[in-house]
C-alpha positions as CSV (number, residue, x, y, z in Angstrom):
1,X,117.6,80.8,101.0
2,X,114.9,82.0,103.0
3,X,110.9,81.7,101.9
4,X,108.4,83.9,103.9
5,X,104.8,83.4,103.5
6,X,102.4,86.7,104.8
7,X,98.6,85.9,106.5
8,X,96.6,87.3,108.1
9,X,95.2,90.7,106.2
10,X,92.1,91.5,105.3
11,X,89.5,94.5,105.7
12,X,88.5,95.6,109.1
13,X,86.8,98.9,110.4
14,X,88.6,102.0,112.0
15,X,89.7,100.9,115.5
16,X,89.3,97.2,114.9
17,X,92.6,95.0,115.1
18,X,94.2,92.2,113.1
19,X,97.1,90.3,113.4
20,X,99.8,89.4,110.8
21,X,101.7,85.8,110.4
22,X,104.8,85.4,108.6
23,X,106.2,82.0,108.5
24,X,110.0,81.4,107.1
25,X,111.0,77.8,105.7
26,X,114.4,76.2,106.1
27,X,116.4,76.3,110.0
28,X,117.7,79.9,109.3
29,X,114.9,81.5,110.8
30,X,116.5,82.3,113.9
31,X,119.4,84.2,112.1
32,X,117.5,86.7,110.6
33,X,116.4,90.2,112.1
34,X,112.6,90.3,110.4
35,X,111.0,93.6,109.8
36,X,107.8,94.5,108.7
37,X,107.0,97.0,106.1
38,X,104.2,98.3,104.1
39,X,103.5,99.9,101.0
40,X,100.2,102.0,100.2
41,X,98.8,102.1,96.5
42,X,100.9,105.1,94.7
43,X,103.2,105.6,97.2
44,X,106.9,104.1,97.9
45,X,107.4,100.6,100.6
46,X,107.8,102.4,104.1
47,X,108.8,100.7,107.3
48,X,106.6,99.8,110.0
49,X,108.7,97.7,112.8
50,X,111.9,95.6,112.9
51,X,112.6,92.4,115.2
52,X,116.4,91.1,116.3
53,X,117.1,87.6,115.9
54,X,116.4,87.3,119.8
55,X,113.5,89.2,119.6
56,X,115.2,91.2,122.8
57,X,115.5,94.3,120.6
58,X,112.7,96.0,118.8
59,X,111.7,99.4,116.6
60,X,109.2,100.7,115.0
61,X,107.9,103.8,113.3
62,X,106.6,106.7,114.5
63,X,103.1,106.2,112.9
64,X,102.9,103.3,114.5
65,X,104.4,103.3,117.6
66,X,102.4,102.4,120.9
67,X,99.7,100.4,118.1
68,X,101.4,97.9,116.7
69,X,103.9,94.9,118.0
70,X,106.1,93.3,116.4
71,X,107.0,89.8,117.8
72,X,108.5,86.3,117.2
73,X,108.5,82.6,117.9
74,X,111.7,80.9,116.7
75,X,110.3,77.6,117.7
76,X,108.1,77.8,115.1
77,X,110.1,80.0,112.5
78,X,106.9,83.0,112.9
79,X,106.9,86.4,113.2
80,X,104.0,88.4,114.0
81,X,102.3,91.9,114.4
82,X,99.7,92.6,116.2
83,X,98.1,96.1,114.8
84,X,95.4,98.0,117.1
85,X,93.8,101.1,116.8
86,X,93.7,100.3,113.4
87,X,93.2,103.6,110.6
88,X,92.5,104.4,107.1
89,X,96.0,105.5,106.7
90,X,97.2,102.0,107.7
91,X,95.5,100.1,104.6
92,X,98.1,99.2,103.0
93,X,100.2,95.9,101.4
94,X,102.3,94.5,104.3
95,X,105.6,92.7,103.8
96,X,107.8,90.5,106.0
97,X,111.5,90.9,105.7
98,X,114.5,88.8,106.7
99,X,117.7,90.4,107.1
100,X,120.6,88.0,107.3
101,X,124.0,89.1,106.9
102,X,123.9,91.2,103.7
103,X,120.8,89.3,102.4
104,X,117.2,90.3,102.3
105,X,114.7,87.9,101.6
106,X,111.0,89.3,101.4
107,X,107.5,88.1,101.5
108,X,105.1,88.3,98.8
109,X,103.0,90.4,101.1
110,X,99.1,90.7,102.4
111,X,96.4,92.8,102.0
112,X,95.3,95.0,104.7
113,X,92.0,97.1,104.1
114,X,90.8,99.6,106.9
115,X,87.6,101.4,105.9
116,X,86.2,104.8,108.0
């Protein structure tokens, strides 16, 4: 069993930058692949960038590609990403996900508000 905790959100103008936490509890952490994904109001949970368990390997999506980074710290069981260039189109609910094996173990997610 993995628990993931999401911080960081909030509400930040166009351009402006914020930076998401995700801590995992229990010594697994460093098994799972994490992803990050993010679900707008009305629409369906879309994903935003993806992490291996090294963190030697990483992907994101198009939309975001060359403004976000995804990262980790195994050391202390964190993932993060770093989002610049921020947009309206970003606001969203963002999600940490560990993949491990066939599991998937999910955050309960953070706010993340950009106004024009």
């Amino acid at each position: 069993q993995v628990q993931l905790v999401e911080s960081g959100g909030g509400l930040v103008q166009a351009g402006g930058s914020l930076r998401l936490s995700c801590v995992a509890s229990g010594r697994t952490f460093s098994s799972c692949a994490m992803g990050w994904f993010r679900q707008a109001p009305g629409k369906e949970r879309e994903f935003v960038a993806t992490i291996s368990w090294s963190g030697g390997s990483t992907y994101y999506a198009d939309s975001v590609k060359a403004r976000f980074t995804i990262s980790r710290d195994n050391a202390k069981n964190t993932v993060y990403l770093q989002m610049n260039r921020l947009k309206p189109e970003d606001t969203a609910v963002y999600y940490c996900r560990c993949t491990m094996l066939t599991m998937f173990y999910w955050g309960q997610g953070t706010q993340v508000t950009v106004s024009s």
